[in-house]
C-alpha positions as CSV (number, residue, x, y, z in Angstrom):
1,X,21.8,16.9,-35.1
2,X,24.6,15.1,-32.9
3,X,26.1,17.0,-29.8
4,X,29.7,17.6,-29.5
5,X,30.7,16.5,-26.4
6,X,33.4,15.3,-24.0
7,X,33.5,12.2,-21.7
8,X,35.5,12.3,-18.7
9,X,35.6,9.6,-16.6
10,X,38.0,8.2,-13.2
11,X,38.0,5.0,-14.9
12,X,39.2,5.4,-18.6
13,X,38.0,2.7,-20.1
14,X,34.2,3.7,-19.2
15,X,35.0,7.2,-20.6
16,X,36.4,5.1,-23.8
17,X,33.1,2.9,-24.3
18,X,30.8,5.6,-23.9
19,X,32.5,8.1,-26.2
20,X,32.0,5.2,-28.7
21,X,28.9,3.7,-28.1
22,X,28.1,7.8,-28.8
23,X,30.3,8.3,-31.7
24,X,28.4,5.0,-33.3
25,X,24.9,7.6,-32.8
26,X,26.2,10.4,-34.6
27,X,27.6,12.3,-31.9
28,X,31.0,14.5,-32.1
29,X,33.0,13.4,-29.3
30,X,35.8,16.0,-28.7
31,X,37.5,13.6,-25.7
32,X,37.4,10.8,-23.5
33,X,39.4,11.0,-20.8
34,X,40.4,10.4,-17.6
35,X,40.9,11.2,-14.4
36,X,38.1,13.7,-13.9
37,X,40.5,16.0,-12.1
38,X,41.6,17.4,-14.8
39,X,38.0,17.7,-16.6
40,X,37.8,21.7,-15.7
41,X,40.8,22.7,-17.8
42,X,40.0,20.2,-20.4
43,X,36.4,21.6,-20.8
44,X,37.6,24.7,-20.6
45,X,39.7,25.1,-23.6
46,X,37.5,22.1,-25.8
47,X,34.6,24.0,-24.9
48,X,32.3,21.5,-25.8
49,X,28.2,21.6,-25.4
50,X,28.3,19.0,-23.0
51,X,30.4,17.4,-20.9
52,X,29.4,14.0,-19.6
53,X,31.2,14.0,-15.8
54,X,31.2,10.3,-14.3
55,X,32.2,9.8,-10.7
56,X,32.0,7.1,-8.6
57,X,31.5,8.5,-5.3
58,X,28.9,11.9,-5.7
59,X,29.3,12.3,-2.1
60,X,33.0,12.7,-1.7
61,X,34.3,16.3,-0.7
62,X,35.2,18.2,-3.5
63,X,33.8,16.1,-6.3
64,X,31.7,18.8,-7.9
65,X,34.6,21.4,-7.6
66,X,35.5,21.3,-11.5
67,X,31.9,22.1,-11.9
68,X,31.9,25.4,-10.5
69,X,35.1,26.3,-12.1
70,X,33.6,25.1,-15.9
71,X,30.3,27.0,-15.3
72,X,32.4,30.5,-14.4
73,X,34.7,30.1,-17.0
74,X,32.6,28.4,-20.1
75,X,29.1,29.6,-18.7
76,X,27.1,27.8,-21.8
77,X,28.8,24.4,-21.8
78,X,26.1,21.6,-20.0
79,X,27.3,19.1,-17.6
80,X,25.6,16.0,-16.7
81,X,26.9,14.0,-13.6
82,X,26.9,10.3,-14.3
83,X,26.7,8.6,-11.1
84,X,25.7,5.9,-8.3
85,X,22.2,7.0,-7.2
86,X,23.0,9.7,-4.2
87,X,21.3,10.6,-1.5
88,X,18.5,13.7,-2.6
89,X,21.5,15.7,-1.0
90,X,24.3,14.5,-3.3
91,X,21.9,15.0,-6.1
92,X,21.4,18.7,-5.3
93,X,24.8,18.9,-4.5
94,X,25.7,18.8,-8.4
95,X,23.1,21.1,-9.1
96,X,24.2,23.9,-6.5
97,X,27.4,23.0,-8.3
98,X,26.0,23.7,-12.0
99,X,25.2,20.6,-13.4
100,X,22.6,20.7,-15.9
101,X,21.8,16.7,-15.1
102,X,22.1,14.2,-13.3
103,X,22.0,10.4,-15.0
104,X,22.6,7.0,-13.1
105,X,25.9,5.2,-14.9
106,X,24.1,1.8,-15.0
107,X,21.4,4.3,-17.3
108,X,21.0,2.8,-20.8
109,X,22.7,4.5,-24.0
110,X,19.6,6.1,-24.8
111,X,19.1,8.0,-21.3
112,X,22.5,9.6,-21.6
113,X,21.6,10.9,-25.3
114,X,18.1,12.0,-23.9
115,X,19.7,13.5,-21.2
116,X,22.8,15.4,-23.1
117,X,19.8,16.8,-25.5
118,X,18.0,17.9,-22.7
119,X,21.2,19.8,-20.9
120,X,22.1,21.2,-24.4
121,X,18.8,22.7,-24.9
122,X,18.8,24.3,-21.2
123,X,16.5,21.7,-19.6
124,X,17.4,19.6,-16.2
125,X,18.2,16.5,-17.2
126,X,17.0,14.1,-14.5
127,X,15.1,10.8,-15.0
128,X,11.8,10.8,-13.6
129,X,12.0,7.8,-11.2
130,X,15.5,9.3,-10.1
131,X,13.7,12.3,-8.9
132,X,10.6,10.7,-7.4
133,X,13.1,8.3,-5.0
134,X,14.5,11.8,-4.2
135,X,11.3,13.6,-3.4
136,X,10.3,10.7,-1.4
137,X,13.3,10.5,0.6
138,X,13.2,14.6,1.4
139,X,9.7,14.4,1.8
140,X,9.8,11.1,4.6
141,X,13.4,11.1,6.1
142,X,14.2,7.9,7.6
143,X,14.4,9.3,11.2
144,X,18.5,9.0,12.6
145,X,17.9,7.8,16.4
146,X,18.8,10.5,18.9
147,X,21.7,8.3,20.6
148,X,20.9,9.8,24.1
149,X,22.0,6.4,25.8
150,X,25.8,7.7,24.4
151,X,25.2,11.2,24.9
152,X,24.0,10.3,29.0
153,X,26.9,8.1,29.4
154,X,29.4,10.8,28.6
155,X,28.4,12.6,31.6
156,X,29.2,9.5,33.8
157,X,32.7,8.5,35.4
158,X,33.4,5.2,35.7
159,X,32.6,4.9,39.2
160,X,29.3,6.3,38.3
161,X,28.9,4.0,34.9
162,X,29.6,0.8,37.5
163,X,27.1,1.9,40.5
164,X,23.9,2.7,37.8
165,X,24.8,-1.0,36.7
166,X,24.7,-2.0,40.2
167,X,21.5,0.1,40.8
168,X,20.1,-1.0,37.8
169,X,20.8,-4.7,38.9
170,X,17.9,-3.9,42.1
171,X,21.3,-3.3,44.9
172,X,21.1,-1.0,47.5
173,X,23.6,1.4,49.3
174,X,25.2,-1.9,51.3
175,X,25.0,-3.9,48.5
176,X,26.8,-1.2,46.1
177,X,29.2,-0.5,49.0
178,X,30.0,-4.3,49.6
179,X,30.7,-4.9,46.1
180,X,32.7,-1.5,45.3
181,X,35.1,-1.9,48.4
182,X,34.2,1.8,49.1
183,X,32.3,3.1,52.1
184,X,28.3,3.2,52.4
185,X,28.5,7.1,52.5
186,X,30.7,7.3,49.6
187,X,27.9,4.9,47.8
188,X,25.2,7.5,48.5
189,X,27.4,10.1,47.0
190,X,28.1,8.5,43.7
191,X,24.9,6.9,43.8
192,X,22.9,10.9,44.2
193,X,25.7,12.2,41.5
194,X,23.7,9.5,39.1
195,X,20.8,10.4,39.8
196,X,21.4,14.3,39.4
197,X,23.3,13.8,36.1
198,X,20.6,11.7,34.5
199,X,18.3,14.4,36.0
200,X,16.1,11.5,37.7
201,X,14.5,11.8,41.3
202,X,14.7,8.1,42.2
203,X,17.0,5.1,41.3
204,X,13.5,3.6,39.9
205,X,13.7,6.3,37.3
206,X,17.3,5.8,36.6
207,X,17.1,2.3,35.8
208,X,14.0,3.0,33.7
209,X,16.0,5.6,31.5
210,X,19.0,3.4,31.5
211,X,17.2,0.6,30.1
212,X,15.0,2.8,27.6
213,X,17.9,4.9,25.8
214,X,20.1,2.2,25.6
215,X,22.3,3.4,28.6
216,X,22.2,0.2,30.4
217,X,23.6,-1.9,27.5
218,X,26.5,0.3,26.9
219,X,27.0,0.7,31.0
220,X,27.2,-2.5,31.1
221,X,30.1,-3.0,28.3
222,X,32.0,0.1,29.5
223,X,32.3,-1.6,32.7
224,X,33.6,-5.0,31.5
225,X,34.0,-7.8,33.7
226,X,33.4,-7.7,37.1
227,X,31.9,-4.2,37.0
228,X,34.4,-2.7,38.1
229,X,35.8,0.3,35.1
230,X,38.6,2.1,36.7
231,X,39.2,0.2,39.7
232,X,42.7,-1.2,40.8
233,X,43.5,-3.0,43.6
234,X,40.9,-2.8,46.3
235,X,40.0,0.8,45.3
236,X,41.8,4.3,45.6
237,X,41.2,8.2,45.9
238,X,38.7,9.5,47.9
239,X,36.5,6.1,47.8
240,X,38.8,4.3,50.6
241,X,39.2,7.4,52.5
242,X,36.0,6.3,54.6
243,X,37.3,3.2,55.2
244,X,36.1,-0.3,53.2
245,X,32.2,-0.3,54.4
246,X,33.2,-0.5,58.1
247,X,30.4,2.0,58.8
248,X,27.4,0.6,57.5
């Protein structure tokens, strides 16, 4: 017994082909149509059994809205998303939205039909593999790195980002001094400041966690050429206020 159904598709001449390639199996097709903006009033006063809902982009905000709105208001019609393959999140997505099934659009002719069968008869409608890649993706998330190079150098100014370069690079106080145009005393300071940020006891250890989170790398392009972020002229503020390494 053929389904009576509607397609509704962003791109119309998608909807179009599959409401014919469907027609040609014995299916009722109420509409094809296009865009799927408008599917939630078209559903709802077609009330077909199912309505096959393609989108292009599952993950998009809002997408699944007109699901919601045809599952409150025509409770026994079936939809089955036809989509990209998601993430395992977009997939549940359209089931926390109401869908009865979920079908890939590149599935062939005879998926969708298994699949709008499936939803008609209250079943989920979700190919096997499509489910397995799902499970398998929940079940061994690729881990996301913990970006704690950016995160560290958001606590640093830029006089601090240019002296863990230069303490990084193996300078000392003098050194840091010279090249900064500041005073040896005002080196310490930012140099200590470094250190207590990073929460490190030695500029050993600070190099060591620059290098190993990736702090060092982006230290080194936030200070740019000649090391020197936020510097103008030969220096300003309190880092000239002890004179230009006079006492050291």
């Amino acid at each position: 017994m053929g389904v009576r159904l509607m397609v509704v598709d962003d791109h119309r001449l998608l909807a179009e082909a599959l409401a014919s390639a469907l027609k040609l199996r014995g299916h009722r097709v109420l509409a094809a149509a296009a865009p799927t903006a408008g599917v939630a009033d078209l559903v709802v006063s077609r009330a077909p059994e199912v309505c096959l809902m393609g989108t292009a982009n599952p993950a998009g905000p809002g997408v699944f809205d007109p699901i919601v709105r045809i599952k409150r208001e025509r409770p026994q019609v079936a939809v089955v998303v036809l989509g990209p393959v998601p993430s395992p999140r977009g997939i549940a997505a359209a089931f926390a939205a109401g869908a009865s099934g979920y079908v890939r659009h590149d599935e062939r002719i005879e998926g969708v039909e298994r699949a709008m069968v499936k939803a008609r008869a209250g079943e989920a409608a979700v190919a096997p593999l499509l489910l397995q890649g799902a499970f398998a993706e929940l079940l061994n998330p690729v881990a996301q790195p913990d970006d704690e190079g950016q995160r560290l150098l958001r606590m640093l100014t830029p006089r601090e980002i240019e002296v863990l370069v230069r303490v990084a690079e193996g300078e000392d106080t003098r050194l840091i001094a010279a090249g900064m145009n500041i005073a040896p005393s005002t080196a310490r300071t930012h140099v200590q400041r470094v250190l207590m940020k990073l929460g490190v006891g030695s500029r050993l250890e600070a190099a060591a966690l620059a290098a190993r989170t990736g702090l060092l790398d982006r230290a080194v392009l936030s200070a740019g050429p000649g090391r020197a972020p936020g510097r103008t002229g030969s220096g300003n503020g309190n880092d000239n206020g002890s004179g230009s390494g006079n006492d050291g």
